[in-house]
N, C-alpha and C positions, 0 to 999 in steps of 0.2 A: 641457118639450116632450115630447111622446108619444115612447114608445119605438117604432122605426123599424125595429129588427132582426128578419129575419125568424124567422115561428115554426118553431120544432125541429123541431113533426110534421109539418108541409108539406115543410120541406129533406129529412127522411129519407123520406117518402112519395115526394120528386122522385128518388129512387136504386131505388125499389122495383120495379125492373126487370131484367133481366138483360141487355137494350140496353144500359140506362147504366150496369150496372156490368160489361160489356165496354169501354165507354167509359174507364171511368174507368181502367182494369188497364189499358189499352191506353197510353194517358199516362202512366200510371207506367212502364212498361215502355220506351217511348222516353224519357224522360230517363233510366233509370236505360244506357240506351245511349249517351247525349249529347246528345240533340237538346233545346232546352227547350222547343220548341214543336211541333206536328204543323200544318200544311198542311191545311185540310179534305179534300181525295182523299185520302190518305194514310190519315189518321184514319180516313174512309169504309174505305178498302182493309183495314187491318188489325183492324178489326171485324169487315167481312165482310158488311156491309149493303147489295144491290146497290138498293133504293128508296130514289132520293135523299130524299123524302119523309119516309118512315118513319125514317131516321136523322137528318133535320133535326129530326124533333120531338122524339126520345128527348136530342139533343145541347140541344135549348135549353132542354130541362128544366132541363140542368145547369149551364148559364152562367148567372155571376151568383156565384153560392153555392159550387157545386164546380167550376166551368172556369171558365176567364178567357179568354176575345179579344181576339187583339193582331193588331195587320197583318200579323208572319210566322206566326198560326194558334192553336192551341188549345191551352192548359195547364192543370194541376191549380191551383187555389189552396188556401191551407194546409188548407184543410177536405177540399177533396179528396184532398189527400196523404194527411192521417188516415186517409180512409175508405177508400182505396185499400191502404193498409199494413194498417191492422185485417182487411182482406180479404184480403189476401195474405200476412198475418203467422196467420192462422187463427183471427181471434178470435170469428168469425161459424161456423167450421163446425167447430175441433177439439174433441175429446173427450177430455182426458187426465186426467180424475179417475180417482183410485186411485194415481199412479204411487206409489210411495213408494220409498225410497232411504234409506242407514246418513247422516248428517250427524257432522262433527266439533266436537269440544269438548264443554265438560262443564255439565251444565246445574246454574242456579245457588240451585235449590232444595235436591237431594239431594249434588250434586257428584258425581254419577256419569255416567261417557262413555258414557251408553246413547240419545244423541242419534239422530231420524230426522226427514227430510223428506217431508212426502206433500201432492198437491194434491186439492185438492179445491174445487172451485166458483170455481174458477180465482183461489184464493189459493193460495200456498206455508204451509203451518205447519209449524213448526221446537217440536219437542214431545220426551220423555223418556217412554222405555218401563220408568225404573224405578219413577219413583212418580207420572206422567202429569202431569205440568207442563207447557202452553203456555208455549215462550218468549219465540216472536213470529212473526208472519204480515204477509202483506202480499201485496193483488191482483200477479198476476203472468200475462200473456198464455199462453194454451193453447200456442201453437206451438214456446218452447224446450225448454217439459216434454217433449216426444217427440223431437225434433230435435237437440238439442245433448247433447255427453255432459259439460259441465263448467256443468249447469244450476245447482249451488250458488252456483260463483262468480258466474255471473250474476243470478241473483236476487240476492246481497248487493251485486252495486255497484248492480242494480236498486233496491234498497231505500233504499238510504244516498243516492243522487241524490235519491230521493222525497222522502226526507226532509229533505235538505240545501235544498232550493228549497220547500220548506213552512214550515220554520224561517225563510228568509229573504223570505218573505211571497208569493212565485210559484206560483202555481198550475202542478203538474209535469203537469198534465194537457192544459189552457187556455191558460196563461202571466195568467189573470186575477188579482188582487190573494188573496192568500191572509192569513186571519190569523185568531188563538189566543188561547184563555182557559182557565186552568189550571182546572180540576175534580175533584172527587173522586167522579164519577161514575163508575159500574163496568159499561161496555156488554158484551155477552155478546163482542165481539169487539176487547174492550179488550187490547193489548198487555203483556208483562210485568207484574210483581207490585210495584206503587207506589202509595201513597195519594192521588198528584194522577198526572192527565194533563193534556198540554195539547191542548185539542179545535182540533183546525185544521179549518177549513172553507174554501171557497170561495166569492167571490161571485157565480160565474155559471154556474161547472157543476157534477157531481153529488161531486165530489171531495172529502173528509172524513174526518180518523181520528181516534183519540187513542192520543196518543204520547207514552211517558214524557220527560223533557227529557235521557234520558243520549240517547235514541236524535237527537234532536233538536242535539245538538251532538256527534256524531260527529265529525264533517267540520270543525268549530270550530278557525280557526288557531289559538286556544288552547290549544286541546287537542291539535290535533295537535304544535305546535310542542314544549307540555310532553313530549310523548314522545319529540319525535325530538332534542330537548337531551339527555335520557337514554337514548340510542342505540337506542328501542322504533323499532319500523315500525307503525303501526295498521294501515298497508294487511296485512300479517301475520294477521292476525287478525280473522274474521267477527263481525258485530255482536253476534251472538248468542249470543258465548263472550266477550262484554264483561258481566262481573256488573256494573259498576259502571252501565251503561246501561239494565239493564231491571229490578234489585231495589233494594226499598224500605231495605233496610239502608244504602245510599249516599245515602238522603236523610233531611235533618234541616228540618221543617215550621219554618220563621222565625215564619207567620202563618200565620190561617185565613181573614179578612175587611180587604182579599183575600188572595188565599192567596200567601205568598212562600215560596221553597224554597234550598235550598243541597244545591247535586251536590258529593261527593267522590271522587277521583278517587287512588285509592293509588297508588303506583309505587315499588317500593323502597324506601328510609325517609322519603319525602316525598308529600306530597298537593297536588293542584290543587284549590282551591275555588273553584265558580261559582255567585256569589247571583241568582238567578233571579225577575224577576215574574210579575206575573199575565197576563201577556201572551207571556211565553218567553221574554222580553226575559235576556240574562244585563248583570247592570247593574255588577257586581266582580267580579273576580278575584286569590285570594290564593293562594301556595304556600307551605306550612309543613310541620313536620315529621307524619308521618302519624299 
């Protein structure tokens, strides 16, 4: 059957107004009050549109796609929530490339605490000013970089979410089916120092990295549970000062075709070992002496 969904540049062409994205902020702005719907006058009133006309046309642009109509009045649907937040969250107008910032822990190239953070093209990179190592990056919305003073921490649960609902096939972007194939491809904005990634993509929107499989099982009751038997907190400690998550020394290549891997995981005098496909899939798990 023909695909029925409408197209992207017609839906983002139907916003390309300052009508409908008063419209839209305006919806968002009454739920985030309580109300889940607006009353057409209402709507009309807190726009500010006094031609019934001219604001009926800019409003039916957007039903359908980003407003919904119900008998008690007009609401965002998930798309329009998106665009509403992406607009109110800054992602259309801030400007915070250059921040940069001292970061904690020690990178696990040189092992020296000369960690910093800076944005740039509205990713985060987490890099070392002694002997210029990337350690890891990942897209991060413009408006915490300037607004929040505890942006480290939130870029890392930022990250580890991404990552966590990537690993388990969700797209953190779409919620469309998400899924990976280990490679030893080395894109210029390939993650950590590892001889496979696992390339996750999406199948419906632009959403796509490659992520070594420590970073990919962060969040792993596995893993997690192995630490907190051995009275570790992970939540303790940023992705990023995890060596065992982003260097190649903690992996031991099984296979090349296809390629199967085994993550080690030290802790005191024992290891967690997770044998991994070519899909990210972790298929065993052993703990023995490290």
């Amino acid at each position: 059957m023909e695909d029925e969904r409408p197209d992207p540049a017609d839906a983002l062409a139907a916003i390309g107004n300052e009508r409908r994205v008063s419209i839209l902020y305006e919806l968002q702005q009454a739920f985030r009050e309580g109300h889940s719907s607006l009353p057409y006058a209402d709507l009309k009133r807190r726009v500010g549109l006094r031609d019934s006309g001219n604001f009926n046309y800019h409003l039916q642009r957007l039903v359908g796609q980003f407003v919904r109509k119900s008998s008690d009045g007009y609401a965002l649907t998930y798309a329009g929530r998106k665009v509403a937040s992406a607009l109110t969250a800054g992602v259309f107008t801030e400007q915070a490339d250059g921040t940069t910032l001292d970061a904690p822990g020690t990178c696990y190239e040189c092992g020296d605490a000369a960690l910093f953070a800076r944005y740039e093209e509205e990713r985060v990179h987490i890099a070392c000013e002694s002997c210029g190592e990337e350690l890891l990056h990942n897209p991060f919305p413009p408006a915490p970089t300037t607004r929040r003073d505890d942006l480290l921490d939130a870029f890392e649960v930022w990250t580890r979410r991404w990552n966590a609902l990537a690993a388990a096939g969700t797209c953190p972007e779409c919620g469309s089916r998400m899924s990976g194939t280990l490679t030893d491809y080395r894109p210029e904005l390939g993650t950590g120092n590892v001889p496979y990634r696992l390339r996750v993509s999406c199948s419906a929107c632009w959403a796509m990295a490659n992520l070594p499989v420590g970073c990919l099982v962060r969040d792993d009751p596995r893993v997690v549970g192995f630490h907190a038997e051995r009275g570790v907190s992970l939540d303790e400690r940023y992705l990023w000062d995890l060596d065992w998550a982003l260097h190649r020394d903690y992996l031991t290549v099984l296979d090349d075709d296809p390629p199967r891997l085994r993550l080690r995981i030290p802790l005191d005098s024992e290891a967690l070992r997770l044998t991994v496909d070519n899909e990210g899939t972790v298929v065993s798990t052993t703990v023995s002496e490290r």
